[in-house]
C-alpha positions in Angstrom: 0.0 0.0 0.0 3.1 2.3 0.5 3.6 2.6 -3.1 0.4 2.1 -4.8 -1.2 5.0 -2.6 1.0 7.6 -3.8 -0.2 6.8 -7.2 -3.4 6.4 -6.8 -3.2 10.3 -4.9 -1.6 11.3 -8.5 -3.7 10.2 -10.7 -6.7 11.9 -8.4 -4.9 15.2 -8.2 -4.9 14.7 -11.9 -8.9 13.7 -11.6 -9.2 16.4 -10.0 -7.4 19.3 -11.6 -9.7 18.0 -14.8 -12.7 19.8 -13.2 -10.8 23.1 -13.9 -10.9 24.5 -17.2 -7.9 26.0 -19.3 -6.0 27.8 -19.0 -6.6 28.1 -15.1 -5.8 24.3 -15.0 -2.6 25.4 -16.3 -1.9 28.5 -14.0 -3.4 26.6 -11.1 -0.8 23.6 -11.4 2.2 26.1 -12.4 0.8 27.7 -8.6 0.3 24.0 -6.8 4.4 23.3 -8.2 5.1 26.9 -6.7 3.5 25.4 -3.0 5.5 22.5 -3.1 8.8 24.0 -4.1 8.2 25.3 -0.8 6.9 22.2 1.0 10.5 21.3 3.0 10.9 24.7 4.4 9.9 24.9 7.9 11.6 21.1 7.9 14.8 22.5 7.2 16.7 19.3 6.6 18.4 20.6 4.2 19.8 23.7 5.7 20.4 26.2 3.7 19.9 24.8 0.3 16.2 24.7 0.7 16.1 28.3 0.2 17.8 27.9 -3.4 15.4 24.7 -4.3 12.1 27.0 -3.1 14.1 30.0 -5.4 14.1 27.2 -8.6 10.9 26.5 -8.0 9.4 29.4 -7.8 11.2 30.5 -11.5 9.9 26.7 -13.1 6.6 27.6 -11.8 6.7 31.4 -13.4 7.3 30.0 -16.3 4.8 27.1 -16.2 2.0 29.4 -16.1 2.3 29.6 -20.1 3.7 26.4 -20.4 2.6 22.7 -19.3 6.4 21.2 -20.0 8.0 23.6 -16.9 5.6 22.2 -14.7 6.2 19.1 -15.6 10.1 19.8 -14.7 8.9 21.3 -11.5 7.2 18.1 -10.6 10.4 16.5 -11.5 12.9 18.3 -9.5 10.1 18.5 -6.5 10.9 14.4 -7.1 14.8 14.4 -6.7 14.5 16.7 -3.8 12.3 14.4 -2.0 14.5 11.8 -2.8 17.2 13.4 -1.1 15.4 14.3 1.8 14.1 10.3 2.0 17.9 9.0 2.1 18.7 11.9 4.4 15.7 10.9 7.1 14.5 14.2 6.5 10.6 13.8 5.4 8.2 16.1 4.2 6.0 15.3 7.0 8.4 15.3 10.0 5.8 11.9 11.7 5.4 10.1 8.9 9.1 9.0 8.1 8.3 7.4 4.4 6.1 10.5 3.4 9.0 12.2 1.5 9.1 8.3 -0.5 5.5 8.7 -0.7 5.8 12.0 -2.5 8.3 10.7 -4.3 5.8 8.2 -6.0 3.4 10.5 -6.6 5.1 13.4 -7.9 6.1 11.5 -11.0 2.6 10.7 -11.6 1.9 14.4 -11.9 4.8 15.5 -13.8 4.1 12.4 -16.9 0.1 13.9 -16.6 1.8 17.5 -17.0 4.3 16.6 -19.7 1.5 15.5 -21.9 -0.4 19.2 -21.5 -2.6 18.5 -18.1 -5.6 17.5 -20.5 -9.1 16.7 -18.6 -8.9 13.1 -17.9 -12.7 13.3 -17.4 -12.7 15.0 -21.2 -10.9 12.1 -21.9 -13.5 8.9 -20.5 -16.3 10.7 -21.7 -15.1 11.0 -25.0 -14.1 7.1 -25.2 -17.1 6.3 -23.7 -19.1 8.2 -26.3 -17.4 7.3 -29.0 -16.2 3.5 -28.1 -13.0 3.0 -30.3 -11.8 5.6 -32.7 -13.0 4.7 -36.2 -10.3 5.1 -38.8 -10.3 5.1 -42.3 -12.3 7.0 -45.1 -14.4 10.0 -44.0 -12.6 10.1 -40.5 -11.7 13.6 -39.5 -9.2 12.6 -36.5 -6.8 14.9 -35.1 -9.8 17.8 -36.6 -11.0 20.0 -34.3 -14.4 20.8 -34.6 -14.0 24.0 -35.5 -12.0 23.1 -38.4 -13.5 23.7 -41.3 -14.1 20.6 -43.7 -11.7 19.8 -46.0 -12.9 20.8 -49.8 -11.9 18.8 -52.5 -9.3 20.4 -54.8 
């Protein structure tokens, strides 16, 4: 349960941030990656550097709220540092000694989701669901928007 909880935690933050349309999704995430840049803080078991890793963050998440890829690094670099506080036996919540491993899982989970451009997971199932499998061949007009006008022949 110590690993498949922290997964389970991303993909419903992911879930979750799908209720919120774009672009706040976007600027909401590039804020949440901002919060956790700053998560270790009051821990301190890093000293000094902590103040340098919230800094980073802060700059990745500045520029993640116009693009989905910095907050995807932000997730990632939020992931090394709670690596390194794990081996140090410095965790994110001072009580629960695997909860920096824990965040480790998760953070991952949230950073592949960002990577490919935070889209609504619920979008996503209703549109399978609808649909059932993609129909390809003549006539199809996948990867068309629907405002796209239809192709005329010539």
């Amino acid at each position: 349960m110590q690993y498949i909880a922290p997964i389970a935690i991303g993909i419903l933050y992911a879930l979750l941030m799908s209720l919120v349309r774009e672009p706040h999704r976007r600027r909401l995430n590039a804020v949440m990656v901002a919060g956790a840049g700053a998560a270790y803080l009051s821990g301190g078991g890093m000293g000094g550097w902590e103040f340098p890793f919230t800094a980073l963050l802060a700059y990745v998440a500045f520029r993640g709220l116009e693009s989905w890829t910095w907050i995807g690094v932000g997730w990632l670099l939020h992931t090394a540092w709670d690596i390194v506080h794990h081996v140090k036996g410095a965790p994110i919540i001072p009580f629960a000694h695997t909860s920096s491993l824990g965040c480790a899982i998760c953070d991952p989970v949230i950073a592949l989701w960002c990577l490919r451009g935070g889209p609504s997971l619920i979008d996503l199932v209703r549109g399978r669901r609808r649909s059932g499998r993609p129909r390809l061949g003549p006539g199809s007009r996948e990867g068309v928007s629907p405002e796209s006008p239809s192709p005329t022949p010539g």
